[in-house]
C-alpha positions in Angstrom: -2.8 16.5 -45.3 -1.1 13.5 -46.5 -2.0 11.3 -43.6 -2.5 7.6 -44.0 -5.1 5.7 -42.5 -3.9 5.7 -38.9 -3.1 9.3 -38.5 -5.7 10.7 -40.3 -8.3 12.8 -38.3 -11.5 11.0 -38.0 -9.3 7.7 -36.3 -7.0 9.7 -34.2 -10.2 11.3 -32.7 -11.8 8.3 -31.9 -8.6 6.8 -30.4 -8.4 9.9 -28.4 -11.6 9.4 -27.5 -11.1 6.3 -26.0 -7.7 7.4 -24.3 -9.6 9.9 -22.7 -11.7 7.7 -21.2 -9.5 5.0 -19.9 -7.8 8.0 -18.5 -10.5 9.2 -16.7 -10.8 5.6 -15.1 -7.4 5.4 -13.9 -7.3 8.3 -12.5 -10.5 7.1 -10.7 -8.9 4.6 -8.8 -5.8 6.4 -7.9 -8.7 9.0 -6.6 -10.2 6.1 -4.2 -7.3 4.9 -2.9 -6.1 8.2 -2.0 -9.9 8.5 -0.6 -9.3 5.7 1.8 -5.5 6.4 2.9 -6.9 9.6 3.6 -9.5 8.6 6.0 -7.0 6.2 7.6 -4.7 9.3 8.0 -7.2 11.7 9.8 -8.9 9.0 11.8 -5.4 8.4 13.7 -5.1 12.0 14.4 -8.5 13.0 15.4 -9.3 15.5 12.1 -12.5 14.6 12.2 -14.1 17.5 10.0 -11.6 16.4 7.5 -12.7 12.6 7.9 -16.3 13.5 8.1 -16.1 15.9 5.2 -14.8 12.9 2.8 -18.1 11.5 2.6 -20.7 12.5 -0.5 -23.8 14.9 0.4 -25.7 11.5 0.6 -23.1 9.4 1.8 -23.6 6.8 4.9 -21.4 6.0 7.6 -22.7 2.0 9.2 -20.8 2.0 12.4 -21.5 0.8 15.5 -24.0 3.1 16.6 -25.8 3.2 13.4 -26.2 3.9 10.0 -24.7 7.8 10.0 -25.0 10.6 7.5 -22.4 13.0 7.2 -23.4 15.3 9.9 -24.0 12.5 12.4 -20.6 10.9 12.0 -18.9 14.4 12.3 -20.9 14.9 15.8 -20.2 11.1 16.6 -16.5 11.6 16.3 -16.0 14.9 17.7 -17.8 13.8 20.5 -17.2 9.9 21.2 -13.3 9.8 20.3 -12.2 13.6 20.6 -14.4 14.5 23.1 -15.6 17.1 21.9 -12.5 19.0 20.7 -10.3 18.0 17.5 -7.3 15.6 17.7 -7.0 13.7 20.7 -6.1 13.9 24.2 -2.0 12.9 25.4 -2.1 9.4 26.1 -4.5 8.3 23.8 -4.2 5.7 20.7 -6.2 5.4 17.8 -4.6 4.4 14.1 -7.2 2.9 11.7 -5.0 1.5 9.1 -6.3 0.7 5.7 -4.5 -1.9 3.6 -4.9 -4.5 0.6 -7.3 -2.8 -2.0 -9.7 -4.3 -4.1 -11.1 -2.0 -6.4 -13.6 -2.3 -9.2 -15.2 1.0 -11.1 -18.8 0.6 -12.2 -18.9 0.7 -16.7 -19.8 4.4 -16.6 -16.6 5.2 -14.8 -19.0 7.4 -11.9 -18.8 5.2 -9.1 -16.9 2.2 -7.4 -17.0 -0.5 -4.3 -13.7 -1.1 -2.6 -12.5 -4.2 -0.3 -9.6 -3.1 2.2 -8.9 -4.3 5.5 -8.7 -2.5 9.0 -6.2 -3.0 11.6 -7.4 -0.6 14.6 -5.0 0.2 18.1 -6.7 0.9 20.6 -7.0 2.4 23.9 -4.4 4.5 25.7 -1.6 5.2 28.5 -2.1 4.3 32.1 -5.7 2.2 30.9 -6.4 -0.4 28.4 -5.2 -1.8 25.6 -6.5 -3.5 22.6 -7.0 -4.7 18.9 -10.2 -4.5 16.1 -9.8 -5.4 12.7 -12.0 -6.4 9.7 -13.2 -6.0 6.5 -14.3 -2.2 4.8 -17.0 -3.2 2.0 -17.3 0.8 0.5 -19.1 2.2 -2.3 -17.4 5.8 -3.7 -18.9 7.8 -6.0 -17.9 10.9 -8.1 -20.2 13.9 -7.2 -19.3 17.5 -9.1 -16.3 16.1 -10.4 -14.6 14.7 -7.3 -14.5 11.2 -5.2 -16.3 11.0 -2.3 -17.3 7.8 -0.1 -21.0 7.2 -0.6 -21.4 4.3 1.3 -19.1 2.8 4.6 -19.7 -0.6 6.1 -17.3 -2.3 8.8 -17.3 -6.4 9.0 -15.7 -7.0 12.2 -13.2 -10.2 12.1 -11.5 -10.0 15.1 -10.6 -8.3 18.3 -8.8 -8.7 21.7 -7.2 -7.0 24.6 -3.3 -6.7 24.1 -3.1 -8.7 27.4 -4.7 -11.5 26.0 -2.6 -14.7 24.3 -4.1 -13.8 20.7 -7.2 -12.5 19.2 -11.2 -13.4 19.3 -12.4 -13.7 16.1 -16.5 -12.7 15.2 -17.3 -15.2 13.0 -19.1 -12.8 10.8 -19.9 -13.3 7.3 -17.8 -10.4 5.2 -19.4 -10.6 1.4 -17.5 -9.7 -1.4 -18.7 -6.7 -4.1 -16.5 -8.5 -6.7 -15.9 -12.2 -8.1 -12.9 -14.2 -9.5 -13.8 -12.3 -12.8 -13.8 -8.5 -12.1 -10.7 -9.1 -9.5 -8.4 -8.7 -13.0 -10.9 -6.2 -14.7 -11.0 -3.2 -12.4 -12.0 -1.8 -15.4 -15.0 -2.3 -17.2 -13.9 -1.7 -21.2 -17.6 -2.0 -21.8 -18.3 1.5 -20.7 -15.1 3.4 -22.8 -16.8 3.9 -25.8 -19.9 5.9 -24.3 -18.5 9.2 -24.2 -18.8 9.7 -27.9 -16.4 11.6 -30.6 -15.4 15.1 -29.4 -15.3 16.2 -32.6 -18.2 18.3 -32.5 -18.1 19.6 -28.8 -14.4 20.4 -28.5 -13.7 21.8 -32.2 -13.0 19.9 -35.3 -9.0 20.2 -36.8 -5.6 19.3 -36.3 -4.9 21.8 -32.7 -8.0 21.3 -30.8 -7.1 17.2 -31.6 -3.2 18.1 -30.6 -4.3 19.7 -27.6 -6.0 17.3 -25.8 -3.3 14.9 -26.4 -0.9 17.3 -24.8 -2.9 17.2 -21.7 -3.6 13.5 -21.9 0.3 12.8 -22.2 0.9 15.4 -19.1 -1.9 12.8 -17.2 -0.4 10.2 -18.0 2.8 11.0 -17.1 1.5 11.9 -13.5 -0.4 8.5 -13.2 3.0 6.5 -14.2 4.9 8.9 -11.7 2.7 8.7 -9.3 3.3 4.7 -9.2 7.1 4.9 -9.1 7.2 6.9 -6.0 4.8 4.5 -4.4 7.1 1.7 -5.5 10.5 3.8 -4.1 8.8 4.6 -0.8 7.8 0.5 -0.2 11.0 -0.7 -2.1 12.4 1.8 0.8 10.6 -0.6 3.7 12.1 -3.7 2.2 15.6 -2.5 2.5 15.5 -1.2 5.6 14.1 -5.0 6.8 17.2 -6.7 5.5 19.6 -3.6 7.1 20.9 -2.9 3.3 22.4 0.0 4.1 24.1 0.6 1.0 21.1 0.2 -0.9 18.8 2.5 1.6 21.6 5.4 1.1 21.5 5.1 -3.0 17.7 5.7 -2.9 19.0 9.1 -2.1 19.7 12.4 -4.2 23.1 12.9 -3.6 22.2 16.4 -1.8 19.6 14.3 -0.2 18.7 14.8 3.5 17.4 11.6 6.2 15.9 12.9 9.3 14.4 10.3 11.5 12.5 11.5 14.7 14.4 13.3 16.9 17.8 11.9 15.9 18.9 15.0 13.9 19.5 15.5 10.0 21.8 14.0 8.0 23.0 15.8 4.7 24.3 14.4 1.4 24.2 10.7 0.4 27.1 9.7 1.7 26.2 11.3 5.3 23.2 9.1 4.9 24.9 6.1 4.5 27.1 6.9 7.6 24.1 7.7 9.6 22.1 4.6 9.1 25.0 2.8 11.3 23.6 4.7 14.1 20.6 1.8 13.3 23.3 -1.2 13.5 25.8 -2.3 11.5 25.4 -3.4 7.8 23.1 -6.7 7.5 20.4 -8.4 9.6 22.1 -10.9 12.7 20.4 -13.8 13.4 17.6 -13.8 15.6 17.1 -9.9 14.6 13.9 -9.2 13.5 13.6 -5.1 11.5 10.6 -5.7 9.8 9.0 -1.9 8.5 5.7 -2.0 7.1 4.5 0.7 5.1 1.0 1.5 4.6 -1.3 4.1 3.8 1.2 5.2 0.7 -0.4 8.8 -0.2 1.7 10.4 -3.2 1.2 13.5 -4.3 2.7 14.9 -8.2 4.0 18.1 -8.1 5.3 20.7 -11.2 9.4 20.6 -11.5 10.1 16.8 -11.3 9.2 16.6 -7.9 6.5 15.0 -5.0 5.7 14.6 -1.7 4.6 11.5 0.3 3.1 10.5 3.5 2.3 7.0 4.8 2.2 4.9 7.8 5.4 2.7 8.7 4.7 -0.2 11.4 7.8 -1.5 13.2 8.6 -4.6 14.7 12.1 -5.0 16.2 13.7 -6.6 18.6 16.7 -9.7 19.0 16.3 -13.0 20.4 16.6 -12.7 24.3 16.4 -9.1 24.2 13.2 -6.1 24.3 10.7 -6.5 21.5 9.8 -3.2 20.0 6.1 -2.0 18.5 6.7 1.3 16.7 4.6 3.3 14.7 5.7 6.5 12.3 4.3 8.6 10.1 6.6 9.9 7.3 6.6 13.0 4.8 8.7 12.6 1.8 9.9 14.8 -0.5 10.8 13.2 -3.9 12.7 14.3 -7.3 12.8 13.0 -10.7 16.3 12.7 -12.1 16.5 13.7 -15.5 20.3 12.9 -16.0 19.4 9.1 -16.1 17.6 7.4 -19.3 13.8 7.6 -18.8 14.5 10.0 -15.4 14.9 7.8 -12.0 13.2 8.8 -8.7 14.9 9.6 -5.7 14.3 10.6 -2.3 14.9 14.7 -1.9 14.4 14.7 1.5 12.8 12.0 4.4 11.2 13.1 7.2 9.9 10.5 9.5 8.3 11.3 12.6 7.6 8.4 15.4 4.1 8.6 17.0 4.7 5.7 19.6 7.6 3.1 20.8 6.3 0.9 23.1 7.8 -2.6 24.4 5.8 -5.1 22.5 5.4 -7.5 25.6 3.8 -5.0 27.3 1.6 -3.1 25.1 0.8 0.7 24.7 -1.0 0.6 28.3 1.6 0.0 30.0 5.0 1.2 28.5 5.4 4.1 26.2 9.4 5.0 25.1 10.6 8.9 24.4 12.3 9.2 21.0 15.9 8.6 20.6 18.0 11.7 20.4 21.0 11.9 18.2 24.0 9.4 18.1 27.1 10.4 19.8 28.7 7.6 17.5 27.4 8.6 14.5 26.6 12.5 15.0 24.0 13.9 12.3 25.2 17.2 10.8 22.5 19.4 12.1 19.8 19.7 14.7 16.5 18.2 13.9 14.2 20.8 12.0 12.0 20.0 15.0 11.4 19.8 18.8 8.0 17.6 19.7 7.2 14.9 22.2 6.0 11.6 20.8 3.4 9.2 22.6 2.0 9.6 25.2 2.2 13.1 24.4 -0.1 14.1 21.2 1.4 16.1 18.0 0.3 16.0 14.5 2.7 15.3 11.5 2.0 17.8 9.1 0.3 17.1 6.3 1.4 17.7 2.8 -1.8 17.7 0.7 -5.3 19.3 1.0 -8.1 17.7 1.4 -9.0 15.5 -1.3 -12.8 16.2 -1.5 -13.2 19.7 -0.4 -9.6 21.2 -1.7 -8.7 22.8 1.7 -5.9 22.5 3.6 -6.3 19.9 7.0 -8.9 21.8 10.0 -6.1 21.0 12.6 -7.2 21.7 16.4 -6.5 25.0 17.7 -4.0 24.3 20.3 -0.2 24.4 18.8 0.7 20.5 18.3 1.5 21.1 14.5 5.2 21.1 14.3 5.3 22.5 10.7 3.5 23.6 7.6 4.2 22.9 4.2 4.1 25.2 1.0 1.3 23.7 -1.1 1.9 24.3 -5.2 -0.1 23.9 -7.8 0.3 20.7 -10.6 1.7 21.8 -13.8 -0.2 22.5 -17.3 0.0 20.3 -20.2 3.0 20.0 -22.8 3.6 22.1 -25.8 0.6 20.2 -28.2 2.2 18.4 -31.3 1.9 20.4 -34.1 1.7 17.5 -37.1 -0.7 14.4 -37.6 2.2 12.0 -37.3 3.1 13.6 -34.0 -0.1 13.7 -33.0 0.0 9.7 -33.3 3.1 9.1 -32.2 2.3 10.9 -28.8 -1.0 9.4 -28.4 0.6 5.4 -28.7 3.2 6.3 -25.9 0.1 7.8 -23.9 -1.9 4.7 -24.9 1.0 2.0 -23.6 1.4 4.8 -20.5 -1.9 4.6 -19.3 -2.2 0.8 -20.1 0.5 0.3 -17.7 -1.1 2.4 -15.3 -4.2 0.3 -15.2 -2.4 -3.1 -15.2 -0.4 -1.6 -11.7 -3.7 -1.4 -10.6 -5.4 -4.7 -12.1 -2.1 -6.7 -10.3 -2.1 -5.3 -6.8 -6.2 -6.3 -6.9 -5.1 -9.4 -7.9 -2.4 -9.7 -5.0 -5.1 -8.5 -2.2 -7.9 -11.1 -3.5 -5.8 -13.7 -2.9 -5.5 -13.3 0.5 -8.8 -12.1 1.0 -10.1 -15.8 -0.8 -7.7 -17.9 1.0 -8.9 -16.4 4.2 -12.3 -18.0 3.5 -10.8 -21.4 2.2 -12.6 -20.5 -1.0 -9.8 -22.7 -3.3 -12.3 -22.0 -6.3 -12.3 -18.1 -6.0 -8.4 -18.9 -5.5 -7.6 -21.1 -8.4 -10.1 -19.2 -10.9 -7.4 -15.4 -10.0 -4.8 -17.7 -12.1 -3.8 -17.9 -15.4 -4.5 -21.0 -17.5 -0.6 -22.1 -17.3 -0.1 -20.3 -13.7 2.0 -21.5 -10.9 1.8 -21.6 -7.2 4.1 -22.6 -4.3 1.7 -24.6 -1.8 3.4 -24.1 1.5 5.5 -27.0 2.9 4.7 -29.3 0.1 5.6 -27.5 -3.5 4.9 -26.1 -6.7 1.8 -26.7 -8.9 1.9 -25.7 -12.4 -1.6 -24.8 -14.0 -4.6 -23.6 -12.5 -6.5 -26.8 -12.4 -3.9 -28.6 -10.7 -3.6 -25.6 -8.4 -7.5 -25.6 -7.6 -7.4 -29.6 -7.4 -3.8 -28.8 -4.6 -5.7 -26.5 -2.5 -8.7 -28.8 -2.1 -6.4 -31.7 -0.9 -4.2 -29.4 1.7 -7.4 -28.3 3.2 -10.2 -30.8 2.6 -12.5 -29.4 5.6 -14.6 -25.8 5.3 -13.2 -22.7 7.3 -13.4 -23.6 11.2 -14.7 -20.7 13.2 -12.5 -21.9 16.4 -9.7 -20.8 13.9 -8.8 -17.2 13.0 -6.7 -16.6 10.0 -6.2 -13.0 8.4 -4.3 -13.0 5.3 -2.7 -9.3 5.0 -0.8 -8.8 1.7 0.4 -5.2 2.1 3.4 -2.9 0.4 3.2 -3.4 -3.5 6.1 -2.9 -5.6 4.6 -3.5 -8.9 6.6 -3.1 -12.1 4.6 -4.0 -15.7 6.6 -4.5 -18.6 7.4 -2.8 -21.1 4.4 -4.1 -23.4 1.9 -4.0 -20.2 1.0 -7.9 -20.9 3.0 -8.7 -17.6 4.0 -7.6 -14.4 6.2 -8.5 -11.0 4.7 -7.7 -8.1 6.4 -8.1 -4.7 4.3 -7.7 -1.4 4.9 -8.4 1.9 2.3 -11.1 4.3 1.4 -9.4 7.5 -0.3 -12.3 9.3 -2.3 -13.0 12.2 -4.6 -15.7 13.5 -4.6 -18.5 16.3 -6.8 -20.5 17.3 -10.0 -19.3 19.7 -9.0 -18.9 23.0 -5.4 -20.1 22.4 -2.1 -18.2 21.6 -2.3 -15.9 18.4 0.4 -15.3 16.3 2.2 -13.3 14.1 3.8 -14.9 10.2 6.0 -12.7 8.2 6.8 -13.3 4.8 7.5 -12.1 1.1 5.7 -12.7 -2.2 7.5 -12.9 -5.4 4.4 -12.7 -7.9 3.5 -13.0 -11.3 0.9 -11.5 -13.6 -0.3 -11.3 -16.5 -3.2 -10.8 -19.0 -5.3 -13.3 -20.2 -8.2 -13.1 -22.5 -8.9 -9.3 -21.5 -8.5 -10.0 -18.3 -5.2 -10.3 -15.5 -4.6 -13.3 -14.0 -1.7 -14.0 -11.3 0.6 -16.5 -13.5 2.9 -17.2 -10.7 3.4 -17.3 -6.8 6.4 -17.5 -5.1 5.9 -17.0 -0.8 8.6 -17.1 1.2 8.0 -17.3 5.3 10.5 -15.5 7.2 9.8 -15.5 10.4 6.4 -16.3 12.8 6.4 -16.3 16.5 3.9 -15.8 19.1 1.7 -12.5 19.2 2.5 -10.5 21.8 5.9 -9.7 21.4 7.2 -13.2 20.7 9.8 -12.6 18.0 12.0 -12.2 20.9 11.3 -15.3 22.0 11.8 -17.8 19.5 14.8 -20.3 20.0 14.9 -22.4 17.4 13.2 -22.6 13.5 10.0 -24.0 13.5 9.8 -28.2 12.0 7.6 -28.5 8.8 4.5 -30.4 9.2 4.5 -33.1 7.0 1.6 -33.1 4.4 0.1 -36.3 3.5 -1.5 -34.8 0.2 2.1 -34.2 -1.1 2.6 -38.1 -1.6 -0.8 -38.9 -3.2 -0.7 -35.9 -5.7 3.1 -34.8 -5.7 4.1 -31.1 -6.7 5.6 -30.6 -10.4 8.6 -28.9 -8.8 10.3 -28.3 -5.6 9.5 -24.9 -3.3 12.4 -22.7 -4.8 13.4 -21.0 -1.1 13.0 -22.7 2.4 10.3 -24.6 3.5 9.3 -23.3 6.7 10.1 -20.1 8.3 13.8 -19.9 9.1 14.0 -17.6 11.9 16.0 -16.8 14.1 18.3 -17.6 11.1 19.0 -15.3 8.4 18.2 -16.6 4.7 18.0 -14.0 1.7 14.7 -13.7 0.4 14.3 -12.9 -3.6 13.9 -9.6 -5.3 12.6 -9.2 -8.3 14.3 -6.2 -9.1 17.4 -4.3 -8.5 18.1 -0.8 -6.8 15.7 1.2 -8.6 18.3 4.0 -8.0 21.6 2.9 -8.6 21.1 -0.4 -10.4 23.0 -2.7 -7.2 22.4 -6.5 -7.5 20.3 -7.7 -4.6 21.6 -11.2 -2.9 19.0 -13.0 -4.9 17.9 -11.7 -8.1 15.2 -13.3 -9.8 14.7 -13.7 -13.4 
């Protein structure tokens, strides 16, 4: 056929081979994340068939009443939380958020152990009020083809009534499944070259070969698409902290539509952009805190350029002297690929947000829940909202967009009418036209290659971003230091930067010199990942958000806020964080206390900073600068429309 050595059969086979495997693994931990978010999803709303029906034939359940097989922690649920009936009765609370993966397949690619946190609200309207939160240590395994959770186990860190000052931590041990070396390795590549050449079990020749590779391509594609969305919907979140208005609006289609609760629909880009005044006017005020956390990401490829998402979005609002607002939402997203732009750009189609509670943050979910703001007389929407539903304490279901990711069917929803819609579910497209000559055959298969390479390195980074907070939690400086490139760098908070990972190890030992107290909580949550990998997949940028609580026992808790500007990259067949840039933006006292805070808080002066100096200067503020208003750093610019952020790093 004329090929030369790399296109000719026999080593395009085996490459394929190996594609196909590596494939097969990404794809795996897409599966598992999806697992989890899903049983975060139907835990909130009281599915419980659905979230007992994730679990494997075998699979366990260790809760508080016991070690539980499937059957047991469907009649648990259905009995304990929904009293006997799915969903859950008006006036009751119960998200289960998970957050901050850690996720390592086993070398045969058949199962996995993940490491998320939990943050549970509890209770309900007119009664009590409270926090849990911890570790998840699960095992997943693939049974007939799909994920299922084999194994559940809740470590309890911390809980507290909302009343109280801050939170009781449990002092209980929470083992890791994985060490510094496997954090940047959630793939084994021992275990890609057991599936042997498919030369004799798929047919031998130049179209069965092509074939494959068309299918493989049409995978990848949906793993890489599957990431962008994820990094629009978060990218979203950061916007709409900083009141970027202008930025939010271009995220947009320009026959894009924005309807949030109850406040009607607004239709075309530029509509958007006059709607979100109805929010405030362009650009945070000082002593205004917007944050919106998103969580729970769930993203779902769809034929035609398109998707749909659904996540969880935690607010926490308010202004200096004024009310301080919890919120919770739950959005469905419809997303659509523009071709027109080089590569093809994703937009949102149409966002459809849909509040579950508003309470005053002072006085907790017991005592105050808020109806759903109607639409703005100042800013009118150009049509009705598509729907007519009471939020908390009242009980409705968001409709869910996919079916259920174990058994294929769409959600078991209680038979009483609190779903407010129902989506048309399609099917995922078929593979490309195959290549139809050696050289095409190779030339496809080293874009799939790179593809999928990014793909896993998306998923190697954000490991690498939850570890780090799940080690520095513990004080474990080693585990810390050894997540870091050789040449890495790290900002050490209030003192400076370290430049390699030794003197980073050597840093952390001198800042905290004593072991973990347990009269002092700390919970490190590093949530919302916009990841990009370059071009190559050697590096990546990864911002993420801190979500942090702690306080000391039986003293006032508190909340921190800030933003990491990371690095990574790999390093000896592994990824390593190479740099970490944290900016604080704001802490204040736990219940409610954003409102509260008068003045920034002083740095405490750090005796190690004069007896082994930093190499460099922190690169943003030093402490928190709330109530003021500093830019923090983007890595990137509007995925959409290319704007400049404030502060663009390099």
């Amino acid at each position: 056929m004329g090929a030369g050595p790399s296109t000719s059969l026999t080593a395009l086979q085996q490459r394929v081979d190996l594609l196909e495997a590596l494939t097969e693994r990404v794809e795996a931990i897409s599966a598992i994340k999806r697992l989890q978010h899903a049983y975060g999803h139907y835990a909130e709303l009281g599915l419980w068939h659905d979230f007992a029906d994730l679990f494997a034939d075998t699979g366990i359940g260790h809760y508080t009443q016991g070690a539980l097989d499937r059957e047991g922690i469907r009649t648990l649920f259905l009995k304990e939380v929904g009293g006997g009936r799915l969903g859950l009765a008006d006036g009751r609370i119960y998200p289960h958020i998970s957050m901050q993966p850690v996720v390592t397949l086993a070398a045969d690619g058949q199962s996995a152990k993940g490491r998320w946190h939990i943050m549970a609200m509890l209770g309900g309207f007119g009664g009590s009020a409270s926090w849990a939160g911890g570790v998840y240590e699960n095992q997943y395994v693939r049974e007939n083809g799909v994920w299922k959770m084999k194994d559940v186990r809740y470590l309890p860190q911390y809980s507290g009534r909302y009343e109280d000052p801050g939170w009781k931590a449990t002092n209980e041990p929470t083992p890791f499944h994985f060490d510094p070396s496997r954090v940047g390795k959630p793939i084994l590549d021992s275990g890609l070259g057991t599936r042997g050449s498919g030369l004799g079990t798929r047919g031998s020749g130049l179209a069965p070969l092509a074939t494959r590779m068309a299918d493989l391509s049409a995978r990848a594609e949906r793993l890489s698409d599957e990431i962008e969305v994820t990094n629009l919907q978060h990218a979203y979140g950061y916007y709409v902290d900083r009141k970027m208005w202008d930025d939010v609006a271009e995220l947009f289609a320009t026959d894009g539509t924005m309807e949030i609760g109850l406040q009607g629909v607004y239709a075309g880009r530029a509509s958007i952009r006059r709607g979100l005044n109805a929010f405030g006017p362009a650009g945070i005020a000082e002593g205004e805190i917007n944050d919106h956390i998103h969580l729970q990401t769930i993203v779902t490829m769809l034929p035609g350029g398109t998707a749909r998402g659904r996540g969880t979005e935690l607010g926490m609002a308010g202004t200096v002297g004024g009310r301080p607002i919890w919120s919770q939402s739950i959005y469905e997203n419809e997303f659509v690929k523009n071709e027109g732009k080089p590569g093809g750009v994703w937009q949102f189609k149409t966002m459809h947000v849909y509040p579950r509670f508003i309470v005053d943050a002072e006085k907790g979910w017991a005592k105050d829940a808020q109806p759903a703001p109607g639409p703005s007389r100042e800013y009118p929407p150009d049509r009705p909202s598509t729907e007519t539903y009471e939020i908390y304490p009242r009980f409705h279901i968001a409709p869910f967009h996919f079916d259920h990711p174990v058994t294929g069917r769409p959600p078991q929803y209680p038979e009483s009418p609190v779903v407010v819609s129902t989506f048309r579910r399609t099917a995922g497209g078929g593979p490309e036209r195959a290549a139809r000559r050696p050289k095409d055959v190779a030339s496809l298969l080293a874009a799939t290659e790179l593809s999928v390479e990014r793909s896993k390195a998306y998923h190697a980074s954000e490991n690498l971003s939850s570890a780090y907070g799940y080690y520095i939690d513990e004080f474990a400086w080693d585990e810390s230091a050894d997540i870091f490139s050789r040449d890495g760098w790290k900002e050490l908070s209030y003192v400076g930067t370290y430049v390699g990972r030794e003197r980073i190890r050597q840093s952390l030992k001198l800042r905290y010199p004593n072991p973990k107290s347990p009269m002092f909580l700390t919970v490190h949550q590093i949530v919302q990942p916009v990841i990009h990998v370059s071009a190559d997949a050697r590096s990546a940028k990864i911002r993420a958000r801190l979500f942090q609580l702690g306080g000391p026992a039986g003293g006032e808790g508190s909340w921190i806020s800030g933003i990491y500007e990371n690095t990574s990259v790999e390093e000896g067949g592994a990824w390593k964080l190479s740099g970490m840039d944290l900016d604080y933006v704001w802490t204040a006292p736990s219940r409610g206390g954003w409102v509260r805070v008068k003045t920034p808080p002083t740095a405490p002066q750090v005796a190690m900073a004069r007896e082994f100096p930093p190499d460099r200067p922190l690169r943003g503020p030093v402490a928190a600068p709330f109530p003021k208003v500093q830019a923090v750093p983007f890595h990137y610019k509007n995925p959409v429309s290319g704007r400049v952020p404030p502060v663009l790093l390099p």
